[in-house]
C-alpha beads as a LAMMPS data file, in Angstrom:
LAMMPS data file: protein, C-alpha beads

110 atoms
109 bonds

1 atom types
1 bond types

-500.0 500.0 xlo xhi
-500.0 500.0 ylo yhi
-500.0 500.0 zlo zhi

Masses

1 110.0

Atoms # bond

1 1 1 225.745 228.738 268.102
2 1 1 222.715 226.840 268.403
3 1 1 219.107 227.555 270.529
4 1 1 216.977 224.724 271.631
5 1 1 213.052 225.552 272.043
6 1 1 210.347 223.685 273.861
7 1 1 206.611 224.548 273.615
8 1 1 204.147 224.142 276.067
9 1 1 200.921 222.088 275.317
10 1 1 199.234 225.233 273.605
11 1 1 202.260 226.674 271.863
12 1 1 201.466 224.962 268.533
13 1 1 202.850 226.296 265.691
14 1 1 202.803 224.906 262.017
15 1 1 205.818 226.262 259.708
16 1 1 206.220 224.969 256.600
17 1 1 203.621 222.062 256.782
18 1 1 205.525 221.111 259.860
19 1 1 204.236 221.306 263.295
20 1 1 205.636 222.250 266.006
21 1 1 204.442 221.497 269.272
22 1 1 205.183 219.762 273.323
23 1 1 206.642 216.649 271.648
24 1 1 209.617 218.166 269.560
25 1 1 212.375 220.501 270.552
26 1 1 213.273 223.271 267.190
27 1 1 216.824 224.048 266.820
28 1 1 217.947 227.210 265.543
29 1 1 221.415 227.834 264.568
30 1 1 222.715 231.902 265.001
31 1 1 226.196 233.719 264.697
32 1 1 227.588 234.380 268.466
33 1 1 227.001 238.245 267.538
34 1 1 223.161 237.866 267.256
35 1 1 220.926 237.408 269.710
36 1 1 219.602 233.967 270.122
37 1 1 216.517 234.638 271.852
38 1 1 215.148 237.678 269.088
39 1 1 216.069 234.878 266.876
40 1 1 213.589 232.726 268.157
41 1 1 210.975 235.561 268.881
42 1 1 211.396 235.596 264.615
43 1 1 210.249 231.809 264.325
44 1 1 207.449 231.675 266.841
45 1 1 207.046 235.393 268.795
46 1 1 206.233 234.581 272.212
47 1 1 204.610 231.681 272.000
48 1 1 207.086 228.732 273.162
49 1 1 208.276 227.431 276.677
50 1 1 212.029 228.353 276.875
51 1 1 214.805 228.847 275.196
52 1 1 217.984 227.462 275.857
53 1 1 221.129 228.515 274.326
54 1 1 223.937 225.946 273.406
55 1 1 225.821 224.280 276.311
56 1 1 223.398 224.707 278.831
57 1 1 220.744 222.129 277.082
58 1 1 220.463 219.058 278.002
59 1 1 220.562 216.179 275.826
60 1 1 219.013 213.582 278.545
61 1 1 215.778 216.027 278.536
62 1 1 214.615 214.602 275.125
63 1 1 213.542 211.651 276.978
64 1 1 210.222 213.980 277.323
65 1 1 210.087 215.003 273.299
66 1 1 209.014 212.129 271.609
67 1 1 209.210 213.710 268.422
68 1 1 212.685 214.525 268.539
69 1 1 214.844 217.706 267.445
70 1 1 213.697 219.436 264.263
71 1 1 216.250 221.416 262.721
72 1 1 215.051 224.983 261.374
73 1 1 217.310 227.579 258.789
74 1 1 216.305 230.592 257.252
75 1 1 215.400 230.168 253.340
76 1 1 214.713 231.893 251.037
77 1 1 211.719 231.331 248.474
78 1 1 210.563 232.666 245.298
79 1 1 206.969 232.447 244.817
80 1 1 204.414 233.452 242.198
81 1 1 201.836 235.860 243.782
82 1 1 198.978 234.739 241.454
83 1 1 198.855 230.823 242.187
84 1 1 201.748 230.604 244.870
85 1 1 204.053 228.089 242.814
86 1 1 207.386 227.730 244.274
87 1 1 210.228 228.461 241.533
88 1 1 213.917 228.450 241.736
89 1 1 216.427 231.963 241.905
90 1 1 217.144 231.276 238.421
91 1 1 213.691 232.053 237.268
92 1 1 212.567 235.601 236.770
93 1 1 208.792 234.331 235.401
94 1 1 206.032 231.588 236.588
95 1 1 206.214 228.875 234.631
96 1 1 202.555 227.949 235.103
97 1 1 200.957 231.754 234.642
98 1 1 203.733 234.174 233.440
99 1 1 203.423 236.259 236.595
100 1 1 206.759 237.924 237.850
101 1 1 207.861 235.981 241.369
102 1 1 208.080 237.523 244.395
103 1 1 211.050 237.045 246.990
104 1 1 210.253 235.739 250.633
105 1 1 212.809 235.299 253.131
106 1 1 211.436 233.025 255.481
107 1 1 211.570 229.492 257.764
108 1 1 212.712 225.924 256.310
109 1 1 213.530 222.778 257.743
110 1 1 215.572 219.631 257.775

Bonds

1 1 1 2
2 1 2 3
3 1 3 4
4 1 4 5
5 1 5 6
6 1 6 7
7 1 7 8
8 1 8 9
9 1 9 10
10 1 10 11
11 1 11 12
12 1 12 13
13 1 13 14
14 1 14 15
15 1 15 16
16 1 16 17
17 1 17 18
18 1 18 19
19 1 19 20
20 1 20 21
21 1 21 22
22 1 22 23
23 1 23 24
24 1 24 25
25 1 25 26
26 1 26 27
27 1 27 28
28 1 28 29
29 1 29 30
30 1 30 31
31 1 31 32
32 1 32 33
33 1 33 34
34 1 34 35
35 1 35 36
36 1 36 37
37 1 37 38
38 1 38 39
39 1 39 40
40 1 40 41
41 1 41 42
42 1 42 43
43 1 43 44
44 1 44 45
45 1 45 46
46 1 46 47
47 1 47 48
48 1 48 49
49 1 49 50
50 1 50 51
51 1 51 52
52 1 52 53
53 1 53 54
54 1 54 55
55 1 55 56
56 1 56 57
57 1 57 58
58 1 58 59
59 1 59 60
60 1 60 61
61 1 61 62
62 1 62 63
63 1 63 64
64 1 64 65
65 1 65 66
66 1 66 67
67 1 67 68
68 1 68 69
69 1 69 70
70 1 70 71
71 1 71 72
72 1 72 73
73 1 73 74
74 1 74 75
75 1 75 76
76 1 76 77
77 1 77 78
78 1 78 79
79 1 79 80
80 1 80 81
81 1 81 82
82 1 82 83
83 1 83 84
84 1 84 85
85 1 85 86
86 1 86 87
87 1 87 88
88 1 88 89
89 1 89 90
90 1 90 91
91 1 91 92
92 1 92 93
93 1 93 94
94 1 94 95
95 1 95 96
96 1 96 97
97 1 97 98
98 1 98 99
99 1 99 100
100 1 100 101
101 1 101 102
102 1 102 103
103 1 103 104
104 1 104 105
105 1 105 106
106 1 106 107
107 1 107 108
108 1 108 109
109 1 109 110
């Protein structure tokens, strides 16, 4: 199932080097067991507009979000705590400094 989230003009929130903000709607994909909305609470805690949940969004609304929709998924990252490279699973060391990477589950998206 999918969940479609507006911001207000303050609710700015940057993920990833993307922002998010009044001119985009986020889209959040969850299994119909989970809860969509303490999905969302996970991506931006209580600072957005509303929530919508799939089926009851509609499309003809994104006349007001110039940006568009901006797809988000959970990824996960392995990063080197001593000068925050990114690194593949496959690698157990930092290339750059030899420091053992750590394992973030976190935000990506499209």
């Amino acid at each position: 199932m999918k969940m479609y989230v507006t911001f207000g003009q303050l609710h700015c929130h940057r993920v990833n080097g993307k922002t998010f903000d009044a001119d985009c709607v986020a889209v959040l994909e969850h299994q119909p067991s989970e809860d969509g909305r303490l999905i969302v609470n996970k991506y931006f805690g209580m600072k957005y507009c509303s929530a919508y949940e799939e089926g009851i969004w509609d499309d003809a609304d994104m006349k007001f979000y110039l940006r568009g929709y901006i797809n988000l998924r959970w990824a996960d990252f392995y990063l080197c705590p001593n000068c925050w490279q990114e690194a593949t699973a496959t690698e157990k060391l930092c290339a750059n400094c030899n420091f053992v990477l750590i394992h973030i589950r976190g935000v990506n998206y499209d």
